[in-house]
C-alpha positions in Angstrom: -136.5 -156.1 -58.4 -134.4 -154.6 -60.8 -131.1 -156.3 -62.4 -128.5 -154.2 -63.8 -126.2 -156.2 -66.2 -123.8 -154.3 -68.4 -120.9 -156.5 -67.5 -119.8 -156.9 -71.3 -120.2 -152.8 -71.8 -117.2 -152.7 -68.5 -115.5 -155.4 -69.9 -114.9 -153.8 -73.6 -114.5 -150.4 -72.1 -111.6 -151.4 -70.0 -110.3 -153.1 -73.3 -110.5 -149.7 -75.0 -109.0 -148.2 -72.2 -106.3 -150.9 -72.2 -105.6 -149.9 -75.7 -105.5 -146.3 -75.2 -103.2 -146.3 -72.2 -100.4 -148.3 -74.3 -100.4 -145.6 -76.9 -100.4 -142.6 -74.7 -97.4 -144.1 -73.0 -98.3 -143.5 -69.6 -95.1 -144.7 -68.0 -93.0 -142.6 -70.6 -95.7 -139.9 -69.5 -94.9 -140.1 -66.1 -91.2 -139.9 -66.6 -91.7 -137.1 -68.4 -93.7 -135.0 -65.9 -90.8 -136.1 -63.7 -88.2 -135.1 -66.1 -90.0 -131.3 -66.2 -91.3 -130.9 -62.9 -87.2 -130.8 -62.1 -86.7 -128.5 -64.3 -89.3 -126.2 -62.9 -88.1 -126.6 -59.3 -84.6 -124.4 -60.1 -84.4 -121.5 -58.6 -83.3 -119.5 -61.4 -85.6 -120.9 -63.4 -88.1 -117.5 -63.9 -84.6 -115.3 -65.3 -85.6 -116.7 -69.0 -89.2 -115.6 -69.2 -90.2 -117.8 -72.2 -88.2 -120.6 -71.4 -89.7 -120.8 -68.3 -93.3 -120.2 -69.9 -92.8 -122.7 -71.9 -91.8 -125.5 -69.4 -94.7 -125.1 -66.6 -97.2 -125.0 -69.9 -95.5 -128.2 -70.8 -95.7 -129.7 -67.2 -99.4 -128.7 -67.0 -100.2 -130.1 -70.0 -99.1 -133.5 -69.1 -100.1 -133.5 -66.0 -103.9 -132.7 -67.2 -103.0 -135.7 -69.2 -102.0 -137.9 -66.9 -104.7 -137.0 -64.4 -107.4 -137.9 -67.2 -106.1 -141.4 -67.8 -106.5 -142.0 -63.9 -109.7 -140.5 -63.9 -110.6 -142.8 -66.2 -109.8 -145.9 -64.4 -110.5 -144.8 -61.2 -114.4 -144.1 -62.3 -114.1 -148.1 -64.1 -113.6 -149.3 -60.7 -116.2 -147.2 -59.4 -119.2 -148.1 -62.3 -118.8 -151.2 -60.8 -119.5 -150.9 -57.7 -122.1 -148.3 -58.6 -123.4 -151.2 -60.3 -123.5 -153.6 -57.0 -125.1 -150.8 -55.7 -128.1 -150.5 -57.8 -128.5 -154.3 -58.2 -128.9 -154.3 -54.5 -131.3 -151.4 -54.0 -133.2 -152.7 -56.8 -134.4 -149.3 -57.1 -135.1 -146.8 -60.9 -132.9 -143.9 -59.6 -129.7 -145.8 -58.8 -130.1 -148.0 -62.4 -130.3 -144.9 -63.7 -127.2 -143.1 -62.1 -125.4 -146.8 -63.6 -126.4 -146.2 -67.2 -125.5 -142.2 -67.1 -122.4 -143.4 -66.0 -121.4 -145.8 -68.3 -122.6 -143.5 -70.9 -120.5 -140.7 -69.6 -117.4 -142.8 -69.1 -118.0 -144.1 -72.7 -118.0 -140.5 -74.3 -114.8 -139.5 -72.1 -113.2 -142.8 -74.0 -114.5 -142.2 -77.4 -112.8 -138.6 -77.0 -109.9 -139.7 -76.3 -109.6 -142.8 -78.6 -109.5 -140.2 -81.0 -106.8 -138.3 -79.4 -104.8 -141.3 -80.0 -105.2 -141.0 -83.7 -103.2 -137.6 -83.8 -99.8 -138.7 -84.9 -98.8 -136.5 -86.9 -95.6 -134.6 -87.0 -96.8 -131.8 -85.6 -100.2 -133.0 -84.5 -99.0 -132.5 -80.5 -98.5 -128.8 -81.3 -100.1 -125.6 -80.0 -102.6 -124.3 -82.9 -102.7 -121.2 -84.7 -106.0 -120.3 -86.2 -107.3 -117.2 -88.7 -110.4 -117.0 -90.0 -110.8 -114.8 -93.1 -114.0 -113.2 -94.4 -115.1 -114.3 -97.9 -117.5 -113.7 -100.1 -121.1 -112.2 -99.0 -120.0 -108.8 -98.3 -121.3 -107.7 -94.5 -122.9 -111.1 -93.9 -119.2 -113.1 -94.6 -117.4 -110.5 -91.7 -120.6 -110.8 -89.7 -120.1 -114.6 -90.2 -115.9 -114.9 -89.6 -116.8 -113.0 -86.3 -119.4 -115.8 -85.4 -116.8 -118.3 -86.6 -114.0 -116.3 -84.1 -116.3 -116.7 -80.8 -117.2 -120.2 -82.0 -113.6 -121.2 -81.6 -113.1 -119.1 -78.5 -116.0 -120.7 -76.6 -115.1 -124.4 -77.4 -111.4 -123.4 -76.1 -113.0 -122.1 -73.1 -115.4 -125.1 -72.5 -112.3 -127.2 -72.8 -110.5 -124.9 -70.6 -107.7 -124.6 -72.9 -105.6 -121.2 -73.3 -106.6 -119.2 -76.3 -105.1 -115.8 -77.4 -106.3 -113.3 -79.5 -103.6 -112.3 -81.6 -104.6 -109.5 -84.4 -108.2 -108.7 -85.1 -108.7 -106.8 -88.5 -112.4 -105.5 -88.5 -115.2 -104.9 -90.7 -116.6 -101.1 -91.3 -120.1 -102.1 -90.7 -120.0 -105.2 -88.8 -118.0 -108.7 -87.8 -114.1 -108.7 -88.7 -112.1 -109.1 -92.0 -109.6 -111.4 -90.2 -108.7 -112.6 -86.4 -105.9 -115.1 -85.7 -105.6 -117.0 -82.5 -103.7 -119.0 -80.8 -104.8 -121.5 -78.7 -102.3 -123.7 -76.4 -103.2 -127.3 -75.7 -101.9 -131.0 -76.0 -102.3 -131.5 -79.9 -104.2 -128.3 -80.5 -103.4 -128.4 -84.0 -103.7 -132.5 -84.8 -107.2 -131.7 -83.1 -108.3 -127.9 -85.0 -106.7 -129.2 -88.4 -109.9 -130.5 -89.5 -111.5 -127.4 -89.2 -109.3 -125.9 -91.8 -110.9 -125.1 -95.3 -114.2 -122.8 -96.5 -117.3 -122.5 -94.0 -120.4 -121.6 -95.5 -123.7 -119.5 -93.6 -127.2 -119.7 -94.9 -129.7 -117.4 -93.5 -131.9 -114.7 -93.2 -129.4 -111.8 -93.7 -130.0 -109.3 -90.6 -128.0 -106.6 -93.0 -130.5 -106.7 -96.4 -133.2 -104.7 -95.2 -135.2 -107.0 -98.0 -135.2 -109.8 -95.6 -133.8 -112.1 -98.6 -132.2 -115.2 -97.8 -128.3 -114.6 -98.1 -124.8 -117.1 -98.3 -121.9 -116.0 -97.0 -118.2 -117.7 -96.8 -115.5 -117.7 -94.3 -112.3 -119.4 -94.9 -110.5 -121.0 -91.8 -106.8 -121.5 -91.5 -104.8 -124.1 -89.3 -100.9 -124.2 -88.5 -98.8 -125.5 -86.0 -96.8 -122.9 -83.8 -93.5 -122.8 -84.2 -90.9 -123.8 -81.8 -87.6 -122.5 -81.0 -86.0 -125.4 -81.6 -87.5 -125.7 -85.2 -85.0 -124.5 -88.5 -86.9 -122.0 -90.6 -84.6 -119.8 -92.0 -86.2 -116.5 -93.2 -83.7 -114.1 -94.2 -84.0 -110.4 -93.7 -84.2 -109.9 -97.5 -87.0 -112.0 -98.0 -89.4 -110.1 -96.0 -90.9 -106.6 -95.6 -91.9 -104.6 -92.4 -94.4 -102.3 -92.0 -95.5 -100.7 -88.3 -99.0 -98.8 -87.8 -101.3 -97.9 -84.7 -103.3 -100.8 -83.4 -106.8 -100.1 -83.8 -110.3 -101.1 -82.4 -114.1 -101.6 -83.5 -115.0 -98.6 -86.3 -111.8 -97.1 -85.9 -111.3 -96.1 -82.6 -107.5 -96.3 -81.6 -106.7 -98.4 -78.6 -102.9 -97.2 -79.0 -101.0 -94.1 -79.3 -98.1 -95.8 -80.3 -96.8 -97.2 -83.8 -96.8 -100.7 -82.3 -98.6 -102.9 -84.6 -96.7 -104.9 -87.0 -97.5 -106.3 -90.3 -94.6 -108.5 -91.9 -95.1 -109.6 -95.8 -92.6 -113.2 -96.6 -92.3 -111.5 -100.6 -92.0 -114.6 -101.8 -94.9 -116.0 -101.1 -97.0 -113.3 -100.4 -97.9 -114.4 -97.2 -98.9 -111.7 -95.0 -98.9 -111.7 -91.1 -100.3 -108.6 -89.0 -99.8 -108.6 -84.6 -101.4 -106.0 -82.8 -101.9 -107.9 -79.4 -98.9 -106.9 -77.6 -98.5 -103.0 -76.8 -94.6 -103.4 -77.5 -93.6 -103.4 -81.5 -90.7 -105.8 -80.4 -93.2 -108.2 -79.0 -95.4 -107.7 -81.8 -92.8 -108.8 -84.5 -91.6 -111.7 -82.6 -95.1 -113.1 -82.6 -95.6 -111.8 -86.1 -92.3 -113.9 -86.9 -93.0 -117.1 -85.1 -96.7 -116.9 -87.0 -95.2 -116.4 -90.2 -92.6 -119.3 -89.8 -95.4 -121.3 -88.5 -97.3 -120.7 -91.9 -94.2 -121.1 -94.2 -93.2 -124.5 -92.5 -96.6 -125.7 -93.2 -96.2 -124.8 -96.9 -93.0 -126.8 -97.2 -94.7 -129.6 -95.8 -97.7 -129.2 -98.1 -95.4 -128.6 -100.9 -93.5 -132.0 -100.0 -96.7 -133.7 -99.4 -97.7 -132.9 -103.1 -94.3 -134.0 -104.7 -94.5 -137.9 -102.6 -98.1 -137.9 -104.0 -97.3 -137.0 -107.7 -94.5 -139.5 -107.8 -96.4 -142.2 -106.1 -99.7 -142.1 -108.6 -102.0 -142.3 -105.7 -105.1 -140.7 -105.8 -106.8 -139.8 -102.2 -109.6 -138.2 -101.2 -109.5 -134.4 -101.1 -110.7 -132.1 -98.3 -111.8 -129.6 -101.1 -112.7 -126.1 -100.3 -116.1 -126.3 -98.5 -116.2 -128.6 -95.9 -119.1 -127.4 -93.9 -122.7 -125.9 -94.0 -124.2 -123.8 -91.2 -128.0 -123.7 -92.6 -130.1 -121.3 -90.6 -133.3 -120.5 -92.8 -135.5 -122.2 -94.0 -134.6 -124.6 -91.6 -132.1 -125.7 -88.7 -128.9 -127.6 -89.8 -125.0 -127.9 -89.6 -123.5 -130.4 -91.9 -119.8 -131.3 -92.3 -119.8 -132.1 -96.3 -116.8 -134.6 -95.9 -118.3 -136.7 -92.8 -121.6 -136.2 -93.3 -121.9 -135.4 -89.4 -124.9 -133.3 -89.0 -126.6 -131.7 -86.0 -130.2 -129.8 -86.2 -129.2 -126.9 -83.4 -126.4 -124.7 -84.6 -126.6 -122.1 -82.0 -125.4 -125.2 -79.7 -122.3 -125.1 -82.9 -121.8 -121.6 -82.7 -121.5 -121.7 -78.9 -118.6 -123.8 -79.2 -120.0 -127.2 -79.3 -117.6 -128.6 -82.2 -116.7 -132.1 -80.5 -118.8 -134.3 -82.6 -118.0 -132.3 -85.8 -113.9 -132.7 -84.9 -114.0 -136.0 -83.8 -115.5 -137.3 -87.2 -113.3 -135.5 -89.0 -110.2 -136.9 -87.5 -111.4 -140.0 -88.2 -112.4 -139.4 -91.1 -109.1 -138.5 -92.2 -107.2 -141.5 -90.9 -109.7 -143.5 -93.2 -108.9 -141.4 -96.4 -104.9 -141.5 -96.0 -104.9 -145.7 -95.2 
Protein backbone atom coordinates (compact mmCIF):
# COMPACT_ATOMS: atom_id res chain seq x y z
CA UNK A 1 0.00 0.00 0.00
CA UNK A 2 0.92 3.19 -0.99
CA UNK A 3 1.05 6.49 1.34
CA UNK A 4 0.81 9.81 -0.06
CA UNK A 5 2.11 12.54 2.39
CA UNK A 6 2.66 15.97 1.03
CA UNK A 7 0.78 17.64 3.81
CA UNK A 8 3.67 20.26 4.49
CA UNK A 9 3.87 20.94 0.41
CA UNK A 10 -0.44 21.96 0.96
CA UNK A 11 0.31 23.61 3.91
CA UNK A 12 3.08 26.16 2.49
CA UNK A 13 1.20 26.49 -0.67
CA UNK A 14 -1.82 27.80 0.94
CA UNK A 15 0.65 30.10 2.86
CA UNK A 16 1.89 31.42 -0.52
CA UNK A 17 -1.45 31.72 -1.67
CA UNK A 18 -2.42 33.52 1.64
CA UNK A 19 0.28 35.94 0.80
CA UNK A 20 -0.64 36.47 -2.69
CA UNK A 21 -4.36 37.06 -2.15
CA UNK A 22 -3.60 40.04 0.35
CA UNK A 23 -1.52 41.80 -2.32
CA UNK A 24 -3.82 41.38 -5.14
CA UNK A 25 -6.51 42.78 -3.07
CA UNK A 26 -9.19 40.58 -3.86
CA UNK A 27 -11.98 42.33 -1.99
CA UNK A 28 -10.84 45.74 -3.58
CA UNK A 29 -10.80 43.41 -6.81
CA UNK A 30 -14.14 42.46 -6.49
CA UNK A 31 -15.47 45.92 -5.87
CA UNK A 32 -13.91 46.92 -8.70
CA UNK A 33 -15.37 44.37 -11.13
CA UNK A 34 -18.61 45.61 -9.46
CA UNK A 35 -17.85 49.22 -9.88
CA UNK A 36 -17.21 48.47 -13.99
CA UNK A 37 -19.65 45.83 -14.63
CA UNK A 38 -22.21 48.97 -13.86
CA UNK A 39 -20.73 50.93 -16.02
CA UNK A 40 -20.97 48.44 -18.82
CA UNK A 41 -24.68 47.67 -18.16
CA UNK A 42 -25.82 51.56 -19.49
CA UNK A 43 -27.49 51.51 -22.29
CA UNK A 44 -25.72 54.19 -24.01
CA UNK A 45 -22.81 52.88 -23.15
CA UNK A 46 -21.56 51.68 -27.02
CA UNK A 47 -22.21 55.80 -28.41
CA UNK A 48 -18.33 56.40 -27.21
CA UNK A 49 -16.54 53.65 -29.07
CA UNK A 50 -13.29 53.76 -27.14
CA UNK A 51 -14.60 54.49 -24.01
CA UNK A 52 -16.61 51.70 -24.19
CA UNK A 53 -13.64 49.55 -25.53
CA UNK A 54 -11.82 50.35 -22.93
CA UNK A 55 -14.20 49.54 -20.02
CA UNK A 56 -15.33 45.81 -21.09
CA UNK A 57 -11.29 45.22 -21.72
CA UNK A 58 -10.96 46.54 -18.19
CA UNK A 59 -13.87 44.38 -16.73
CA UNK A 60 -12.41 41.29 -18.53
CA UNK A 61 -9.32 41.69 -17.42
CA UNK A 62 -10.25 41.60 -13.83
CA UNK A 63 -12.47 39.21 -14.01
CA UNK A 64 -9.81 36.71 -15.68
CA UNK A 65 -8.12 37.88 -12.49
CA UNK A 66 -10.40 37.16 -10.16
CA UNK A 67 -11.43 33.85 -11.65
CA UNK A 68 -7.62 32.66 -11.38
CA UNK A 69 -7.32 33.44 -7.62
CA UNK A 70 -10.57 31.10 -7.14
CA UNK A 71 -9.23 28.61 -9.33
CA UNK A 72 -6.53 28.47 -7.30
CA UNK A 73 -8.18 27.73 -4.05
CA UNK A 74 -10.74 25.81 -5.30
CA UNK A 75 -8.07 23.17 -6.83
CA UNK A 76 -6.21 23.49 -2.92
CA UNK A 77 -9.30 22.09 -1.58
CA UNK A 78 -9.47 19.58 -4.20
CA UNK A 79 -5.45 18.29 -4.03
CA UNK A 80 -6.61 17.28 -0.87
CA UNK A 81 -9.04 15.25 -1.31
CA UNK A 82 -7.30 14.02 -4.49
CA UNK A 83 -4.95 13.08 -1.88
CA UNK A 84 -7.57 11.02 0.38
CA UNK A 85 -8.22 9.49 -2.65
CA UNK A 86 -5.00 7.99 -3.67
CA UNK A 87 -4.12 7.13 -0.05
CA UNK A 88 -7.17 5.02 -0.09
CA UNK A 89 -6.80 3.30 -3.43
CA UNK A 90 -3.27 2.75 -2.65
CA UNK A 91 -2.80 2.54 -6.18
CA UNK A 92 0.56 4.20 -8.74
CA UNK A 93 -1.89 6.04 -11.11
CA UNK A 94 -3.89 7.96 -8.54
CA UNK A 95 -0.31 8.95 -6.49
CA UNK A 96 0.63 10.07 -9.54
CA UNK A 97 -2.39 12.24 -10.59
CA UNK A 98 -1.52 13.78 -6.64
CA UNK A 99 2.06 14.76 -7.41
CA UNK A 100 1.14 16.27 -11.18
CA UNK A 101 -1.20 18.22 -9.30
CA UNK A 102 0.63 19.62 -6.74
CA UNK A 103 3.29 20.33 -9.17
CA UNK A 104 0.86 22.05 -11.53
CA UNK A 105 -0.82 24.11 -8.73
CA UNK A 106 2.76 25.01 -7.56
CA UNK A 107 3.84 26.47 -11.09
CA UNK A 108 0.27 28.33 -11.38
CA UNK A 109 1.53 30.04 -7.81
CA UNK A 110 5.11 30.57 -8.67
CA UNK A 111 3.61 32.54 -11.80
CA UNK A 112 1.77 34.51 -10.16
CA UNK A 113 3.90 35.29 -7.01
CA UNK A 114 5.72 36.99 -9.48
CA UNK A 115 2.83 38.95 -10.77
CA UNK A 116 2.79 40.32 -7.39
CA UNK A 117 6.24 41.79 -7.77
CA UNK A 118 4.99 44.20 -10.68
CA UNK A 119 4.52 47.49 -8.80
CA UNK A 120 5.59 49.72 -10.76
CA UNK A 121 3.99 52.85 -11.90
CA UNK A 122 3.06 51.75 -14.93
CA UNK A 123 3.73 48.05 -14.44
CA UNK A 124 -0.33 47.28 -14.74
CA UNK A 125 -0.26 48.83 -18.25
CA UNK A 126 -1.00 47.41 -21.74
CA UNK A 127 2.62 46.91 -23.48
CA UNK A 128 3.87 48.31 -26.56
CA UNK A 129 6.68 46.34 -28.12
CA UNK A 130 9.17 47.02 -31.41
CA UNK A 131 11.73 45.00 -32.36
CA UNK A 132 14.40 46.62 -34.52
CA UNK A 133 16.86 44.73 -36.82
CA UNK A 134 20.59 45.26 -35.94
CA UNK A 135 23.54 44.39 -37.00
CA UNK A 136 24.11 41.09 -39.26
CA UNK A 137 22.60 42.31 -42.38
CA UNK A 138 19.82 39.59 -43.74
CA UNK A 139 20.31 37.28 -40.81
CA UNK A 140 19.40 40.42 -38.03
CA UNK A 141 15.82 41.07 -40.19
CA UNK A 142 15.55 37.35 -40.57
CA UNK A 143 16.20 37.23 -36.76
CA UNK A 144 13.72 40.57 -35.57
CA UNK A 145 11.05 38.54 -37.69
CA UNK A 146 11.76 35.38 -35.45
CA UNK A 147 11.86 37.66 -32.43
CA UNK A 148 8.17 39.23 -33.78
CA UNK A 149 6.36 35.66 -33.91
CA UNK A 150 8.13 34.74 -30.67
CA UNK A 151 6.20 37.45 -28.93
CA UNK A 152 3.11 36.83 -30.95
CA UNK A 153 2.87 33.12 -30.02
CA UNK A 154 3.58 33.54 -26.23
CA UNK A 155 0.63 36.34 -26.36
CA UNK A 156 -1.46 33.72 -27.96
CA UNK A 157 -0.52 30.83 -25.59
CA UNK A 158 -1.51 33.26 -22.88
CA UNK A 159 -4.51 34.17 -24.65
CA UNK A 160 -3.80 37.76 -24.32
CA UNK A 161 -4.80 40.34 -27.20
CA UNK A 162 -1.88 41.31 -29.41
CA UNK A 163 -1.96 43.81 -32.34
CA UNK A 164 0.21 44.30 -35.03
CA UNK A 165 0.71 47.84 -35.42
CA UNK A 166 3.29 48.81 -38.41
CA UNK A 167 5.53 46.24 -39.93
CA UNK A 168 8.59 47.79 -41.92
CA UNK A 169 10.12 44.87 -44.02
CA UNK A 170 13.34 43.63 -45.16
CA UNK A 171 14.10 43.45 -49.17
CA UNK A 172 15.38 39.91 -48.99
CA UNK A 173 13.92 38.56 -45.95
CA UNK A 174 12.46 39.03 -42.13
CA UNK A 175 11.41 42.81 -41.22
CA UNK A 176 13.47 46.02 -40.36
CA UNK A 177 10.98 46.86 -37.59
CA UNK A 178 7.34 45.62 -36.26
CA UNK A 179 5.61 47.18 -33.20
CA UNK A 180 2.93 45.56 -31.29
CA UNK A 181 0.76 46.02 -28.95
CA UNK A 182 -0.36 43.54 -26.70
CA UNK A 183 -3.32 44.26 -24.05
CA UNK A 184 -3.19 42.39 -20.75
CA UNK A 185 -3.17 42.92 -16.81
CA UNK A 186 0.54 44.34 -16.41
CA UNK A 187 1.63 43.65 -20.00
CA UNK A 188 4.31 45.99 -19.63
CA UNK A 189 5.59 45.25 -15.79
CA UNK A 190 5.70 41.61 -17.33
CA UNK A 191 7.47 42.36 -21.21
CA UNK A 192 9.77 45.07 -19.57
CA UNK A 193 12.43 42.60 -19.00
CA UNK A 194 12.55 41.61 -22.42
CA UNK A 195 13.63 45.10 -23.36
CA UNK A 196 17.44 45.55 -24.55
CA UNK A 197 19.78 43.75 -27.49
CA UNK A 198 19.00 39.95 -28.44
CA UNK A 199 21.65 38.18 -29.99
CA UNK A 200 21.35 34.81 -32.76
CA UNK A 201 24.07 32.42 -33.38
CA UNK A 202 23.78 29.99 -36.11
CA UNK A 203 24.29 28.53 -39.23
CA UNK A 204 23.24 31.47 -41.53
CA UNK A 205 20.54 29.97 -44.09
CA UNK A 206 21.44 33.35 -46.35
CA UNK A 207 25.62 32.80 -46.79
CA UNK A 208 25.62 30.30 -49.26
CA UNK A 209 29.21 29.48 -47.52
CA UNK A 210 27.41 27.78 -44.78
CA UNK A 211 29.61 29.98 -42.18
CA UNK A 212 28.49 30.33 -38.87
CA UNK A 213 26.90 33.98 -38.54
CA UNK A 214 25.67 36.56 -35.33
CA UNK A 215 23.13 38.71 -35.83
CA UNK A 216 21.43 41.45 -33.32
CA UNK A 217 17.93 42.50 -32.74
CA UNK A 218 17.17 45.31 -30.34
CA UNK A 219 13.72 44.98 -28.44
CA UNK A 220 11.85 47.94 -27.15
CA UNK A 221 9.17 48.10 -24.17
CA UNK A 222 6.69 51.00 -23.19
CA UNK A 223 3.63 51.45 -21.52
CA UNK A 224 0.55 52.66 -23.62
CA UNK A 225 -0.68 55.65 -22.96
CA UNK A 226 -3.81 56.54 -21.42
CA UNK A 227 -6.19 59.25 -22.02
CA UNK A 228 -6.16 60.33 -18.75
CA UNK A 229 -2.26 60.71 -18.82
CA UNK A 230 -0.65 64.64 -19.42
CA UNK A 231 1.82 64.49 -22.26
CA UNK A 232 1.82 67.56 -23.96
CA UNK A 233 3.26 67.47 -27.49
CA UNK A 234 2.73 70.46 -29.27
CA UNK A 235 2.03 70.70 -32.99
CA UNK A 236 5.44 72.47 -33.44
CA UNK A 237 7.36 69.86 -31.99
CA UNK A 238 6.55 67.27 -34.41
CA UNK A 239 6.54 66.48 -38.18
CA UNK A 240 3.99 64.40 -40.32
CA UNK A 241 4.60 62.56 -43.09
CA UNK A 242 1.71 60.19 -44.91
CA UNK A 243 2.69 57.32 -47.61
CA UNK A 244 0.87 54.01 -48.97
CA UNK A 245 1.02 51.13 -46.64
CA UNK A 246 2.86 48.43 -48.05
CA UNK A 247 3.40 44.63 -47.78
CA UNK A 248 6.21 41.74 -48.19
CA UNK A 249 8.72 42.89 -51.26
CA UNK A 250 6.73 45.70 -52.02
CA UNK A 251 3.51 44.83 -52.94
CA UNK A 252 0.93 47.57 -51.91
CA UNK A 253 -1.95 46.42 -49.69
CA UNK A 254 -3.48 50.11 -49.97
CA UNK A 255 -4.37 52.43 -52.66
CA UNK A 256 -4.67 55.12 -50.31
CA UNK A 257 -2.01 57.59 -48.70
CA UNK A 258 -3.01 56.18 -45.22
CA UNK A 259 0.07 55.31 -43.46
CA UNK A 260 1.50 57.75 -41.13
CA UNK A 261 4.93 58.37 -39.89
CA UNK A 262 5.18 61.13 -37.12
CA UNK A 263 8.96 62.35 -36.18
CA UNK A 264 8.91 64.15 -32.12
CA UNK A 265 12.09 66.62 -33.63
CA UNK A 266 13.33 66.93 -30.59
CA UNK A 267 14.19 63.80 -29.84
CA UNK A 268 14.34 62.16 -32.95
CA UNK A 269 12.01 59.72 -32.09
CA UNK A 270 10.24 58.35 -34.90
CA UNK A 271 6.78 56.40 -34.95
CA UNK A 272 5.33 54.90 -38.32
CA UNK A 273 1.15 53.21 -38.14
CA UNK A 274 0.09 51.44 -41.08
CA UNK A 275 -2.48 49.04 -39.33
CA UNK A 276 -5.56 51.03 -39.72
CA UNK A 277 -6.88 51.70 -43.38
CA UNK A 278 -7.99 55.32 -42.19
CA UNK A 279 -4.97 58.05 -41.92
CA UNK A 280 -6.99 59.60 -38.93
CA UNK A 281 -6.82 56.32 -37.16
CA UNK A 282 -3.38 55.76 -38.09
CA UNK A 283 -2.15 59.06 -36.43
CA UNK A 284 -4.10 58.67 -33.40
CA UNK A 285 -2.36 55.42 -32.79
CA UNK A 286 0.88 56.88 -34.14
CA UNK A 287 0.20 59.71 -31.41
CA UNK A 288 -0.71 57.63 -28.39
CA UNK A 289 2.72 55.33 -29.40
CA UNK A 290 4.82 58.25 -29.53
CA UNK A 291 3.47 59.73 -26.11
CA UNK A 292 3.88 56.38 -24.77
CA UNK A 293 7.73 56.42 -25.81
CA UNK A 294 8.26 60.14 -24.74
CA UNK A 295 6.69 59.53 -21.18
CA UNK A 296 8.97 56.67 -20.75
CA UNK A 297 12.00 58.94 -21.58
CA UNK A 298 10.99 61.48 -18.93
CA UNK A 299 10.78 58.79 -16.58
CA UNK A 300 14.15 57.43 -17.63
CA UNK A 301 15.56 60.80 -17.63
CA UNK A 302 14.21 61.34 -13.90
CA UNK A 303 15.30 57.96 -12.97
CA UNK A 304 18.92 59.03 -13.98
CA UNK A 305 18.92 62.49 -12.10
CA UNK A 306 17.56 60.64 -8.39
CA UNK A 307 20.44 58.20 -9.14
CA UNK A 308 23.23 60.79 -9.85
CA UNK A 309 22.32 62.70 -6.79
CA UNK A 310 21.95 59.81 -4.57
CA UNK A 311 25.65 58.16 -5.41
CA UNK A 312 24.19 54.75 -5.77
CA UNK A 313 25.56 52.46 -7.92
CA UNK A 314 23.07 49.41 -9.25
CA UNK A 315 23.30 46.87 -11.41
CA UNK A 316 22.80 47.61 -15.10
CA UNK A 317 20.68 45.78 -17.60
CA UNK A 318 23.42 46.62 -20.32
CA UNK A 319 22.80 46.15 -23.94
CA UNK A 320 22.79 42.31 -24.46
CA UNK A 321 20.74 40.62 -22.27
CA UNK A 322 20.24 37.39 -24.06
CA UNK A 323 21.87 34.62 -26.36
CA UNK A 324 19.88 32.44 -28.73
CA UNK A 325 22.84 29.84 -29.60
CA UNK A 326 21.81 27.52 -32.41
CA UNK A 327 25.18 26.06 -33.89
CA UNK A 328 27.36 24.37 -32.71
CA UNK A 329 25.10 23.50 -30.18
CA UNK A 330 21.49 24.04 -28.63
CA UNK A 331 21.17 26.93 -26.00
CA UNK A 332 19.18 30.18 -24.85
CA UNK A 333 20.76 32.08 -22.10
CA UNK A 334 19.55 35.29 -20.36
CA UNK A 335 23.14 36.96 -19.66
CA UNK A 336 21.66 38.95 -16.53
CA UNK A 337 19.83 35.77 -14.86
CA UNK A 338 21.76 33.22 -15.99
CA UNK A 339 18.39 31.25 -16.92
CA UNK A 340 19.27 28.91 -19.60
CA UNK A 341 17.16 26.34 -21.54
CA UNK A 342 18.86 23.75 -24.17
CA UNK A 343 15.64 23.86 -26.77
CA UNK A 344 15.17 27.23 -28.29
CA UNK A 345 12.68 26.29 -30.91
CA UNK A 346 10.45 25.71 -27.64
CA UNK A 347 11.78 29.86 -27.06
CA UNK A 348 11.01 30.85 -30.34
CA UNK A 349 7.60 29.28 -30.17
CA UNK A 350 6.75 31.52 -27.49
CA UNK A 351 7.77 29.67 -24.49
CA UNK A 352 9.34 32.83 -22.63
CA UNK A 353 7.80 32.18 -19.03
CA UNK A 354 10.83 30.93 -17.35
CA UNK A 355 13.04 33.53 -19.03
CA UNK A 356 10.45 36.48 -17.77
CA UNK A 357 9.82 35.26 -14.62
CA UNK A 358 13.68 35.30 -13.60
CA UNK A 359 14.04 38.45 -14.93
CA UNK A 360 11.45 40.14 -12.85
CA UNK A 361 12.96 38.81 -10.10
CA UNK A 362 15.90 39.44 -10.93
CA UNK A 363 15.23 43.03 -11.04
CA UNK A 364 13.48 43.37 -7.67
CA UNK A 365 16.92 41.98 -6.28
CA UNK A 366 19.06 44.62 -8.19
CA UNK A 367 16.88 47.82 -7.16
CA UNK A 368 16.67 46.59 -3.13
Amino acid sequence: MIDLDISEQIAALRSTFGDIRAVVGVEKLTAEIARLSEQAGVPDLWDDTEKAQKITSDLSHRQAELAKIESIESRLDDLEVLVELANEAGDEDSVKEAREELVSIQKVLGDLEVQTLLNGEFDARAAVVTIRAGAGGVDAADFAEMLMRMYLRWAEQHKFSATVLDTSYAEEAGIKSATIEIDAPYAFGTLSVEAGTHRLVRMSPFNSAGKRQTSFAAVEVVPLIEQTDSIDVPDSDIRVDVFRSSGPGGQSVNTTDSAVRITHIPTGTVVSMQNEKSQIQNRAAAMRVLQSRLMLIEREREAAQKKELAGVITASWGDQIRSYVLAPYQMVKDLRTEYEVNNPSNVFDGDLDGFINAGIRWRKRAIE
